[in-house]
C-alpha positions as a printed NumPy array, in Angstrom:
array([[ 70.59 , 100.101,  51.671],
       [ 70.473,  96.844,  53.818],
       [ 68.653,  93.981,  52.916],
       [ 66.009,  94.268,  55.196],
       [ 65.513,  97.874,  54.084],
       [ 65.748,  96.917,  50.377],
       [ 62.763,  94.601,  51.027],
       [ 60.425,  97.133,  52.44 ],
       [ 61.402,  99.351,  49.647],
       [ 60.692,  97.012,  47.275],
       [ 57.228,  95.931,  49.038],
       [ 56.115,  99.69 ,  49.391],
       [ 57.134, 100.298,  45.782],
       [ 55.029,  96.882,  45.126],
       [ 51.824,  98.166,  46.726],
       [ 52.113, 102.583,  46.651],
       [ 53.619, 102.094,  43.303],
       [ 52.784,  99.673,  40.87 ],
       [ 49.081,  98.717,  42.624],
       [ 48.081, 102.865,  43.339],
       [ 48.882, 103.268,  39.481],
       [ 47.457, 100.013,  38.161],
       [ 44.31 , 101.058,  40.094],
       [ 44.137, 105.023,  38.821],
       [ 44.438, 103.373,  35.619],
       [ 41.545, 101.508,  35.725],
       [ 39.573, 104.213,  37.186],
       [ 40.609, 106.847,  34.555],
       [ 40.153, 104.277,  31.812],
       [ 36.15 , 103.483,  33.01 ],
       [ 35.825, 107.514,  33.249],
       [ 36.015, 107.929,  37.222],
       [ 37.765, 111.077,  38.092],
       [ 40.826, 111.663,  39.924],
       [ 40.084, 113.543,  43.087],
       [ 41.93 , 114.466,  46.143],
       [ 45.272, 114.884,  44.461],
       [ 47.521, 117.901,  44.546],
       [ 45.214, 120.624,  44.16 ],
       [ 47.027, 122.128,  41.984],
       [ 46.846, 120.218,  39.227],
       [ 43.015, 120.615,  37.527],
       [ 42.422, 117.03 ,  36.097],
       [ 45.388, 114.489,  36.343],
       [ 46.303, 112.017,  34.116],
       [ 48.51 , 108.912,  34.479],
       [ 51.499, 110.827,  33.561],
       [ 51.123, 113.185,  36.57 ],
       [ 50.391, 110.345,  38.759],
       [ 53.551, 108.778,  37.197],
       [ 55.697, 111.955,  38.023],
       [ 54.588, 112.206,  41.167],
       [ 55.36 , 108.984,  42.053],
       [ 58.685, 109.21 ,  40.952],
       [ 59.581, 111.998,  42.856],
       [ 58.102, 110.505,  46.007],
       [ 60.265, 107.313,  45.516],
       [ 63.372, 108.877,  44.704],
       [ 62.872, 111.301,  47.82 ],
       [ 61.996, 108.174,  50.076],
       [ 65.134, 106.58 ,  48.621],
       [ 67.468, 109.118,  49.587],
       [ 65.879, 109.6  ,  53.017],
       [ 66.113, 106.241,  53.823],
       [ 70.1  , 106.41 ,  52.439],
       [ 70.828, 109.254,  54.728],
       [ 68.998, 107.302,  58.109],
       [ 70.955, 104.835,  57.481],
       [ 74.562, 106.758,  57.408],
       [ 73.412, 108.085,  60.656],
       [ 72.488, 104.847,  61.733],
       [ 69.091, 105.989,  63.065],
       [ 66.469, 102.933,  63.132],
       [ 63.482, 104.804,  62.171],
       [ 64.147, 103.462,  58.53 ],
       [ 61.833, 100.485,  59.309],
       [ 59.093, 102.46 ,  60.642],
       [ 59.331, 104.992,  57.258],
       [ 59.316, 102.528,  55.283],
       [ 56.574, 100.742,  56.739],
       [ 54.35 , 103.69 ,  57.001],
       [ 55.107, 103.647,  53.599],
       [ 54.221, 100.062,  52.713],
       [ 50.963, 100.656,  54.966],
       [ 50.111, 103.734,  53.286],
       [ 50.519, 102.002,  49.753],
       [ 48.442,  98.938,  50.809],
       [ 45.749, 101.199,  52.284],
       [ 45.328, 103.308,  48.946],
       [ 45.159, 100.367,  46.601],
       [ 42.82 ,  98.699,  48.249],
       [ 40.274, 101.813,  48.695],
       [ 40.834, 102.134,  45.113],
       [ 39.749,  99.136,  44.216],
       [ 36.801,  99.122,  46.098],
       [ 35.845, 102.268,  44.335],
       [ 36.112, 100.786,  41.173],
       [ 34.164,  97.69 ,  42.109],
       [ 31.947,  99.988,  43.397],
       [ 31.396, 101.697,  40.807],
       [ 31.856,  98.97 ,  38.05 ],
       [ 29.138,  96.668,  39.981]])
């Protein structure tokens, strides 16, 4: 992965990662349900979350690994979707748990 890849990975895994399950944790800890995940899981915990995470990351790695052999430039914009995406959900989240907190 190139280094200006690597640091959008890095930044998305910063804020869809760490921040999306630092904030569910919060919120399951203080009682406030998970909703709008899969459906097909009845009542998440943080180890789903955790899972899921995982799977999405290692799938984002390897798509961004096989753009880049086929030196297609839409790595950037994945990843920044990505990185957007991440920032977006944290920050709802923890505006729901301020909301409901306060």
């Amino acid at each position: 992965m190139n280094n200006d890849n690597k640091a959008l990975f890095i930044f998305g895994f910063v804020f869809y990662f760490i921040g999306d399950l630092a904030t569910t944790y919060i919120a399951l800890i203080n009682g406030i349900p998970e909703k709008g995940f899969i459906r097909v899981m009845g009542s998440p915990d943080l180890a789903d979350m955790v899972i899921t995470k995982v799977i999405f990351f290692t799938a984002l790695y390897f798509l961004i690994m096989f753009l880049e052999k086929r030196d297609n430039y839409l790595c950037g914009a994945v990843l920044g979707l990505v990185v957007g995406m991440g920032m977006t959900v944290t920050w709802m989240n923890a505006l729901v748990i301020m909301e409901y907190l306060g």
